[in-house]
C-alpha positions as a Markdown table, in Angstrom:
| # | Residue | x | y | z |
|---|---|---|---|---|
| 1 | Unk | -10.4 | -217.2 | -90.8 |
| 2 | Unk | -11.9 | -213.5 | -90.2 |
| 3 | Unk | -11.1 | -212.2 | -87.1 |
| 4 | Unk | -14.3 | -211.1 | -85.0 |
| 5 | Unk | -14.9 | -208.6 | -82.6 |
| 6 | Unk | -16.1 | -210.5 | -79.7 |
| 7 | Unk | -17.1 | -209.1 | -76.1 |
| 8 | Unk | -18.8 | -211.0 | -73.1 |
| 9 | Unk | -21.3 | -209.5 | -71.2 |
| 10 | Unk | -22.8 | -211.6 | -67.9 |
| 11 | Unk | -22.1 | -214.5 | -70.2 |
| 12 | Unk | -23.1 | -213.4 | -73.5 |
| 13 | Unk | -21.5 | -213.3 | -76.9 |
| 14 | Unk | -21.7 | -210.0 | -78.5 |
| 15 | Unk | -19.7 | -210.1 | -81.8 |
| 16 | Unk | -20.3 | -210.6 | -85.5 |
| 17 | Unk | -24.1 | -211.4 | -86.9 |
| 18 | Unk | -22.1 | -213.4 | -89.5 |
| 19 | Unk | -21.0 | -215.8 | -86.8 |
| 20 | Unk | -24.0 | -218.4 | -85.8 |
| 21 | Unk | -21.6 | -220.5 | -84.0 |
| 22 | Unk | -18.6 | -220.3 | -82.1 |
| 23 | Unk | -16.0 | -221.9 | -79.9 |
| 24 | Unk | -12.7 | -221.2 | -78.3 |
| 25 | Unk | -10.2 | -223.2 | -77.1 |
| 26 | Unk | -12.4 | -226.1 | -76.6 |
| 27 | Unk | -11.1 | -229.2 | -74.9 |
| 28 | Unk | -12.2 | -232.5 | -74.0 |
| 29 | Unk | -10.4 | -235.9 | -73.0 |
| 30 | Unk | -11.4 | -239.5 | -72.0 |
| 31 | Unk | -10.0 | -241.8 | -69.0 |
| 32 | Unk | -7.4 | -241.3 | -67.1 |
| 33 | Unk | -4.0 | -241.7 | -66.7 |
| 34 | Unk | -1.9 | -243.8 | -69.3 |
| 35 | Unk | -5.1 | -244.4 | -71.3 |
| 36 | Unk | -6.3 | -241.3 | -71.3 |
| 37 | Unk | -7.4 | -239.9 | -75.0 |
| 38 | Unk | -7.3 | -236.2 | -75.7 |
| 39 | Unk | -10.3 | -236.1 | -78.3 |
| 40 | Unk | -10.0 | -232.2 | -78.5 |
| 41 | Unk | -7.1 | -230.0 | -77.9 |
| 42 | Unk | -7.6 | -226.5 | -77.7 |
| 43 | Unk | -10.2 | -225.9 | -81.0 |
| 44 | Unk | -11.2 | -222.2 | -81.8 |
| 45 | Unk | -13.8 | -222.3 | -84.6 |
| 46 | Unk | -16.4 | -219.6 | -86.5 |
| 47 | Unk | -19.5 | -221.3 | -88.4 |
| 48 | Unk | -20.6 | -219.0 | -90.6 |
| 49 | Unk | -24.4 | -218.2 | -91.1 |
| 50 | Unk | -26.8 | -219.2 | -93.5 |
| 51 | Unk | -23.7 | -221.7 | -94.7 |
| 52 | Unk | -23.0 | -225.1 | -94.8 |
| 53 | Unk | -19.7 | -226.4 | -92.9 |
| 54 | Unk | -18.6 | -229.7 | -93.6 |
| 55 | Unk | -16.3 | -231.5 | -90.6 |
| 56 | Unk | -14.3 | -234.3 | -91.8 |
| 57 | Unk | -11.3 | -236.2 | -90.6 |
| 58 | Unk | -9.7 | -239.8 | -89.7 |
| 59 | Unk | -11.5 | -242.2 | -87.3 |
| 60 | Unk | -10.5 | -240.5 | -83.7 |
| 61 | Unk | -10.2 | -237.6 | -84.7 |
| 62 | Unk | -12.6 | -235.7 | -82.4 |
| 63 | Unk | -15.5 | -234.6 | -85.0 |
| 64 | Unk | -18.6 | -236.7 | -83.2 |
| 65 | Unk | -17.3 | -235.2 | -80.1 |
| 66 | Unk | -17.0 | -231.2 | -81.2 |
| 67 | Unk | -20.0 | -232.0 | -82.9 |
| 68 | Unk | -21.9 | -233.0 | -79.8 |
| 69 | Unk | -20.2 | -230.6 | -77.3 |
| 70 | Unk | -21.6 | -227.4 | -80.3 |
| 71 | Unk | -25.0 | -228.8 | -79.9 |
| 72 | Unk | -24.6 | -229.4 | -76.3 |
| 73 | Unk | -25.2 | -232.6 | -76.1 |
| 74 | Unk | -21.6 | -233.0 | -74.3 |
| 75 | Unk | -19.7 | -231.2 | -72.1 |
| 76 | Unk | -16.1 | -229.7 | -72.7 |
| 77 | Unk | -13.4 | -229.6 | -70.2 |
| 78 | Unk | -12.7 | -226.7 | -70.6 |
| 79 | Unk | -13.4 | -223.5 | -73.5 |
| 80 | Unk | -16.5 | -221.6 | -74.5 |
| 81 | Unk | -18.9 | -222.3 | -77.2 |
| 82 | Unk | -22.0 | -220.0 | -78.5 |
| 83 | Unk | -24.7 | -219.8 | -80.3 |
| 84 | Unk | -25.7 | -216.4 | -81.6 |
| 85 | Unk | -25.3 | -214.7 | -78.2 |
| 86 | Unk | -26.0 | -217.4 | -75.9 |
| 87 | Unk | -23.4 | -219.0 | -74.2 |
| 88 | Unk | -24.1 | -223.2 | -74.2 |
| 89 | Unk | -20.9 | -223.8 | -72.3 |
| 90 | Unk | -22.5 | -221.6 | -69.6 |
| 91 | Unk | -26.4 | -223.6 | -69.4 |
| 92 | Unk | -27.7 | -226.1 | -66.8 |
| 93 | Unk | -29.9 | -228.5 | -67.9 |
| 94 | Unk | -32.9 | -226.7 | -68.3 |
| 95 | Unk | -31.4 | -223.9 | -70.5 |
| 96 | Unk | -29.5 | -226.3 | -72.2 |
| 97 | Unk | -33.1 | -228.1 | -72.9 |
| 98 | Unk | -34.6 | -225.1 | -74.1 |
| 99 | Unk | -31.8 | -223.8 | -76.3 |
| 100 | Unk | -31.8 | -227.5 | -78.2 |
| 101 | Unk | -35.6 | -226.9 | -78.0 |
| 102 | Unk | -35.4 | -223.7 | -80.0 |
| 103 | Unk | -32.4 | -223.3 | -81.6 |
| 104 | Unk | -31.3 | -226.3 | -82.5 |
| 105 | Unk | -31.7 | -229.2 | -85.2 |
| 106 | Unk | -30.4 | -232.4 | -85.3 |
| 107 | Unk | -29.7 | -234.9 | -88.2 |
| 108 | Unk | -28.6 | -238.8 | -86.9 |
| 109 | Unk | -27.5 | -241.1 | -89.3 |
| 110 | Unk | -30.3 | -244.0 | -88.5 |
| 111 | Unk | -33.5 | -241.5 | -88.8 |
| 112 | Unk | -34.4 | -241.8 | -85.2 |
| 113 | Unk | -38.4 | -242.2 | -85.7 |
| 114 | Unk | -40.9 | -243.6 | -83.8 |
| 115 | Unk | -42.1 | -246.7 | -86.1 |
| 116 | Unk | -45.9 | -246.3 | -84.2 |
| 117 | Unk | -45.9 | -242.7 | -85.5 |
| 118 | Unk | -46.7 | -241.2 | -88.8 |
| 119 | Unk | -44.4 | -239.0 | -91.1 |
| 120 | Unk | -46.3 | -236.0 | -89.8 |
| 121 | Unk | -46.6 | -236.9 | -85.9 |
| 122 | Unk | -42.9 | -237.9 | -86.3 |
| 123 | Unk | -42.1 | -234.4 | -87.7 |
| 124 | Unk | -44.0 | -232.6 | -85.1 |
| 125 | Unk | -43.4 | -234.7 | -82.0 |
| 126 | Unk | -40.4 | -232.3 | -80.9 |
| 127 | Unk | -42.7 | -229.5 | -80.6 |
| 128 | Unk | -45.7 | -230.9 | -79.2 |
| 129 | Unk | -43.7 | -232.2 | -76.4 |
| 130 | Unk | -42.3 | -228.4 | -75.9 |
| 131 | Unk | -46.2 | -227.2 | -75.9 |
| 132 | Unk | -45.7 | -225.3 | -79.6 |
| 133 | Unk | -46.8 | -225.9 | -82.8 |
| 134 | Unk | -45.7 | -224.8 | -86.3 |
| 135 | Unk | -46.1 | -221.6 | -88.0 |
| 136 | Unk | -48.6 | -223.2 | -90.7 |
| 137 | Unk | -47.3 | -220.9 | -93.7 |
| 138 | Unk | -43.5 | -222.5 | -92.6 |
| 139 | Unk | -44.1 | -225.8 | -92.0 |
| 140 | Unk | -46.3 | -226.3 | -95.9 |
| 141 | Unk | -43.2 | -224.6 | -97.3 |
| 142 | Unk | -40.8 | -226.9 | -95.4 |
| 143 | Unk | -43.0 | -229.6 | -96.1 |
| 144 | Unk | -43.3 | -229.6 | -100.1 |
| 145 | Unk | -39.2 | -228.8 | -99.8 |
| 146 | Unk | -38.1 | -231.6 | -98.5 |
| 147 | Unk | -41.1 | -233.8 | -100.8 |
| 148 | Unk | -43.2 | -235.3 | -98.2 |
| 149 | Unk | -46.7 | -233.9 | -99.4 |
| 150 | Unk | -47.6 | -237.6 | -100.3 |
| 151 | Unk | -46.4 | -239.2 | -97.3 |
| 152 | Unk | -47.4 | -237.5 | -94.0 |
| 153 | Unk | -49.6 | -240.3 | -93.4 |
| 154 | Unk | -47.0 | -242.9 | -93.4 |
| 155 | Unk | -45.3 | -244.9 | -90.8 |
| 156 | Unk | -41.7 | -245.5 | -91.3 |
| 157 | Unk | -41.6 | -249.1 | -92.2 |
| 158 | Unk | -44.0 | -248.0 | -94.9 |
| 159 | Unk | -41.1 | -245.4 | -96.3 |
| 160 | Unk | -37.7 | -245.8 | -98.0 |
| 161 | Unk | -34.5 | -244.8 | -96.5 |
| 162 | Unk | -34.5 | -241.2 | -98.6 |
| 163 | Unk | -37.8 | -240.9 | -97.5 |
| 164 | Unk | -37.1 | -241.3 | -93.7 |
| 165 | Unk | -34.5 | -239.2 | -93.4 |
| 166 | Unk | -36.7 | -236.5 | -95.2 |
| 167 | Unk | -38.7 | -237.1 | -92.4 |
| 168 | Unk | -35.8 | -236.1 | -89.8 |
| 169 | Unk | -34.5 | -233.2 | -92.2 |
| 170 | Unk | -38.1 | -232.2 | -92.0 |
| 171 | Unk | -38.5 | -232.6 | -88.0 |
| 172 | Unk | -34.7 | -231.0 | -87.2 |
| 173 | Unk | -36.0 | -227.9 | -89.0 |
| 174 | Unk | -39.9 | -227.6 | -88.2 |
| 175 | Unk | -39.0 | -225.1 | -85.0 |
| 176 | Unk | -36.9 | -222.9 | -87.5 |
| 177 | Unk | -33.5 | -223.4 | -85.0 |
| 178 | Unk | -30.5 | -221.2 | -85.7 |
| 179 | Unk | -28.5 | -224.0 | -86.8 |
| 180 | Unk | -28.8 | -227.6 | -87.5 |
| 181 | Unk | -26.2 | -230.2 | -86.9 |
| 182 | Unk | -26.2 | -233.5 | -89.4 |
| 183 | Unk | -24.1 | -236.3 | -88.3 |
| 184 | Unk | -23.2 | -238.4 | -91.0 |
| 185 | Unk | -26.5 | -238.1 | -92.7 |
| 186 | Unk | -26.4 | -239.9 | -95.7 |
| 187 | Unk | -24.1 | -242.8 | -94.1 |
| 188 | Unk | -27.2 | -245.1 | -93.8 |
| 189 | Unk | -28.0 | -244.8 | -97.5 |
| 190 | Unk | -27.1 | -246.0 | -100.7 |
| 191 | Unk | -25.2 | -243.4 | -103.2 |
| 192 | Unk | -28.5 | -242.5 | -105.3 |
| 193 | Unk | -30.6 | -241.8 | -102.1 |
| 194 | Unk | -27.3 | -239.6 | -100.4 |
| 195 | Unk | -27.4 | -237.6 | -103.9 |
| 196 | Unk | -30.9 | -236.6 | -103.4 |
| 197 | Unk | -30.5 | -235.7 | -99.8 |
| 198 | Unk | -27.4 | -233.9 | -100.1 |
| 199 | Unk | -29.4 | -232.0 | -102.6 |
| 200 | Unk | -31.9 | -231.2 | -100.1 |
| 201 | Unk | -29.6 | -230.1 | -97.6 |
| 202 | Unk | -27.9 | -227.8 | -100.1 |
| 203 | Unk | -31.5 | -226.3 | -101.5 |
| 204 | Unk | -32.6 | -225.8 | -97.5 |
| 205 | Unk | -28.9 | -223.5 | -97.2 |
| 206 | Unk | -29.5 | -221.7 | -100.5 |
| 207 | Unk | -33.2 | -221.6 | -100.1 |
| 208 | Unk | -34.1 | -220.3 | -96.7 |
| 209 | Unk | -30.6 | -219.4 | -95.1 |
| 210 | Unk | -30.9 | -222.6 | -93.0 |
| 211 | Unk | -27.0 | -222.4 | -91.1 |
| 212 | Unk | -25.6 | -226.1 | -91.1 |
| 213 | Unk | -22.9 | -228.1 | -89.6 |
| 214 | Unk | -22.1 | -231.9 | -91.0 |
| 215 | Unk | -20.2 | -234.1 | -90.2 |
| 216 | Unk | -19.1 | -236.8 | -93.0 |
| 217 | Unk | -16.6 | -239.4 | -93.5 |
| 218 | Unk | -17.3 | -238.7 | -97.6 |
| 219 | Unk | -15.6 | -236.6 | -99.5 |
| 220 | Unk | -18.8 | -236.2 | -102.1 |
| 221 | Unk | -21.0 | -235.5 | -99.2 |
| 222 | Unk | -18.2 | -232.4 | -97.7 |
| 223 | Unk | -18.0 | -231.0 | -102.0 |
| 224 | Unk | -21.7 | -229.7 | -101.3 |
| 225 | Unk | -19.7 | -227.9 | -98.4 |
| 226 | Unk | -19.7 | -223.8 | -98.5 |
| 227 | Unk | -16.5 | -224.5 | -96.6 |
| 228 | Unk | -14.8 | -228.0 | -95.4 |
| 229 | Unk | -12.7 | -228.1 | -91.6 |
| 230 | Unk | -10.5 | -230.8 | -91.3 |
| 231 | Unk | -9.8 | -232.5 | -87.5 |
| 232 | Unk | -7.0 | -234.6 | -87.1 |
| 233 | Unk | -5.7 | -234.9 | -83.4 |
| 234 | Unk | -8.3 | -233.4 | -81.9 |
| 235 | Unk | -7.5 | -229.8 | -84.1 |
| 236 | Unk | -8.7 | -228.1 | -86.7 |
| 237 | Unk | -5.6 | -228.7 | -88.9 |
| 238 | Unk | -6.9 | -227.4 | -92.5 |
| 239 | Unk | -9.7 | -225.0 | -93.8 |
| 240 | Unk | -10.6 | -225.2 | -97.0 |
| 241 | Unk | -13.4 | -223.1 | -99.1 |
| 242 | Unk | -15.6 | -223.8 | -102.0 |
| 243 | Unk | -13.4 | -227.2 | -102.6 |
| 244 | Unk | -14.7 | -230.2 | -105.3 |
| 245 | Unk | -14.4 | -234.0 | -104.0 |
| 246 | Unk | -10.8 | -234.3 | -105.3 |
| 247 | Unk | -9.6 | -231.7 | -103.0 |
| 248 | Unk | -11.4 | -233.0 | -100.1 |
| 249 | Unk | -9.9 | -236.5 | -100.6 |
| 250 | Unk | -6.7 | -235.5 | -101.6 |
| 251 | Unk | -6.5 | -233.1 | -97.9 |
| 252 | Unk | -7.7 | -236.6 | -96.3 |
| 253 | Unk | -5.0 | -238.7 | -97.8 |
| 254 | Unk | -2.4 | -235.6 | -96.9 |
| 255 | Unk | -3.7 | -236.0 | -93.1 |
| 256 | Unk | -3.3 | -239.7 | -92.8 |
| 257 | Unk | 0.0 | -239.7 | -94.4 |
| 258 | Unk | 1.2 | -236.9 | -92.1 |
């Protein structure tokens, strides 16, 4: 991993523009005592922007958990995360509202929508409630990406699977946020549905610079990956670039021998 340059001023991160998300020696445990479980260890990462990072590793590994303490949707014990020059690690609740209000995107694995709202309101709901509304030339562009022209109007019991996680692709990127987390996005779906979304995600990278972290349990899903981490123990333990699915599964099998 490239070194960067990184200097702290009043809280801020001032280092590499090729860095959209960072953390150092990030920790986090659960319970006490005899049964207490050390989820993360110490992790220093770099997310590259306009990339795609793939997290993978064993169950209990500690990849739901970095992945929520980046977004700041959890807390660390202890360590320092940003994104672009903003310190998350350093927020109270209402900064930390506002930076996931602006700057952040976020994929679930069950869609997440409103069944009383349309494709459209569902999209739009995040910002509406944060008193904004899309810039109209961005959201027709995001719109025909992500192949929901024909289905704004539509309430999610009326859409597939593929189709309803369009949707939350769609509404996890209508603010344009400096990165978007996916957790497990296409673990809800059948193989031919997480094809055409994993396409997606890889067009939204390579098409508008969108900066992504994932994390997957499949080894197909990580491939699309600019660059795969691997957790085991609640560390980073391997980093691999540009790898196929045979490396990925190969560096899982490797992990849970080990």
């Amino acid at each position: 991993m490239a070194a960067v340059d990184v200097q702290q001023q009043n809280g801020a991160r001032v280092g590499s523009p090729d860095v959209a998300v960072e953390a150092r020696e990030i920790t986090r445990h659960y319970g006490e005592g005899e049964t207490t479980v050390h989820a993360l260890r110490g992790v220093d990462l770099e997310v590259r922007a306009e990339q795609l990072t793939a997290v993978m590793g064993p169950s209990g590994s500690g990849k739901s958990t970095l992945m929520h303490i980046l977004a700041g949707l959890d807390y660390p014990d202890g360590g320092q995360v940003w994104i672009g020059d903003t310190e998350v690690t350093g927020l109270d609740d209402a900064g930390l509202t506002a930076l996931r209000r602006d700057h952040i995107g976020f994929i679930f694995q069950f869609f997440n929508l409103l069944p009383m709202l349309t494709a459209e309101e569902n999209i739009l709901l995040p910002l509406e409630i944060a008193g904004g509304k899309p810039e109209a030339g961005w959201y027709a562009e995001l719109i025909a990406k992500v192949g929901l022209e024909e289905r704004r109007t539509h309430r999610p019991s009326e859409l597939s699977g593929g189709q309803q996680q369009r949707v939350a692709v769609a509404r996890a990127l209508a603010s344009r946020p400096t990165v978007m987390f996916a957790d497990e996005p296409t673990g809800n779906l059948d193989s031919t549905t997480s094809s055409e979304i994993l396409e997606l995600m890889r067009g939204l990278v390579d098409s508008f610079g969108q900066t992504t972290v994932m994390v997957t349990h499949d080894p197909h899903a990580a491939a699309i990956a600019d660059r795969v981490l691997f957790l085991a123990d609640g560390l980073i333990v391997r980093d691999l670039e540009s790898c196929d699915a045979h490396d990925v599964i190969t560096t899982m099998e490797e992990l849970r021998a080990a």
